[in-house]
C-alpha positions in Angstrom: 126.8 80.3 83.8 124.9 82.0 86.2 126.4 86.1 87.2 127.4 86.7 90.9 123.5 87.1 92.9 124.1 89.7 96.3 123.1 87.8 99.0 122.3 89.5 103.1 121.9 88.0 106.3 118.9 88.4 108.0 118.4 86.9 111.5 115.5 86.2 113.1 113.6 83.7 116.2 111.4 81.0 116.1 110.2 78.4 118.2 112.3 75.5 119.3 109.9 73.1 117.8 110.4 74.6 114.6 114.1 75.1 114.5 114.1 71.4 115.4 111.5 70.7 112.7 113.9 72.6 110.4 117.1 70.7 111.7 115.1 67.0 111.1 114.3 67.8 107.4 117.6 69.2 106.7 119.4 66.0 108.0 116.4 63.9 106.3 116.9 66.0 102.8 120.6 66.4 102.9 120.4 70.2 102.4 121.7 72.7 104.5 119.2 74.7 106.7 120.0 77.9 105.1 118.7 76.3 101.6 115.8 75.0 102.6 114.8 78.4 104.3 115.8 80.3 101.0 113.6 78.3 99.1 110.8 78.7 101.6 110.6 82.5 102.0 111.2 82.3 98.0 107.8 80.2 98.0 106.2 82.3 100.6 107.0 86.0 98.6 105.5 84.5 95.4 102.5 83.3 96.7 101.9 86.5 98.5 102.3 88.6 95.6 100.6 86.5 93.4 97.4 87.5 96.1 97.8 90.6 96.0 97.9 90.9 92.1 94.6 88.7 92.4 93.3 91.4 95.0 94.1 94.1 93.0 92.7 92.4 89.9 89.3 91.8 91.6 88.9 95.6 93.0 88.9 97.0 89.8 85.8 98.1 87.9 86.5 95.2 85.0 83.4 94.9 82.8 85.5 92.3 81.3 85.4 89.8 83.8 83.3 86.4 83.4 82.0 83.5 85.7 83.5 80.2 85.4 80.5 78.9 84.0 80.7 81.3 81.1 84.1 80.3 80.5 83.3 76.5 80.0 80.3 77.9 77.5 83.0 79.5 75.3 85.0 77.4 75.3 82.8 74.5 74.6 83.8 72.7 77.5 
């Protein structure tokens, strides 16, 4: 049982091609446009943090960091 999530409205343009892309796989998919968008700004977020915790990750000063090759050798691979 899943508690009440907040929700806002956002509005916003795009192209007509893509807002008839959108309208295609929502009738192909059976889901409602709003769902599908969700789910792809949802993707789109993750993705972009996860670079920048990689960016971050790779500009620090990590002595600790090893080449895939190196990997492979320890682990026997």
């Amino acid at each position: 049982m899943g508690g009440f999530v907040r929700q806002a409205t956002v509005t916003f343009r795009i192209p007509q091609e893509e807002k008839e892309r959108l309208e295609a796989i929502s009738a192909k998919v059976h889901l409602p446009k709003s769902v599908l968008l969700k789910e792809a700004v949802r993707e789109y977020l993750d993705e972009i943090e996860d670079a920048l915790i990689a960016l971050e990750r790779l500009s620090r000063d990590d002595r600790n960091l090893i080449t895939g090759e190196e990997l492979r050798k320890r682990l026997g691979i």
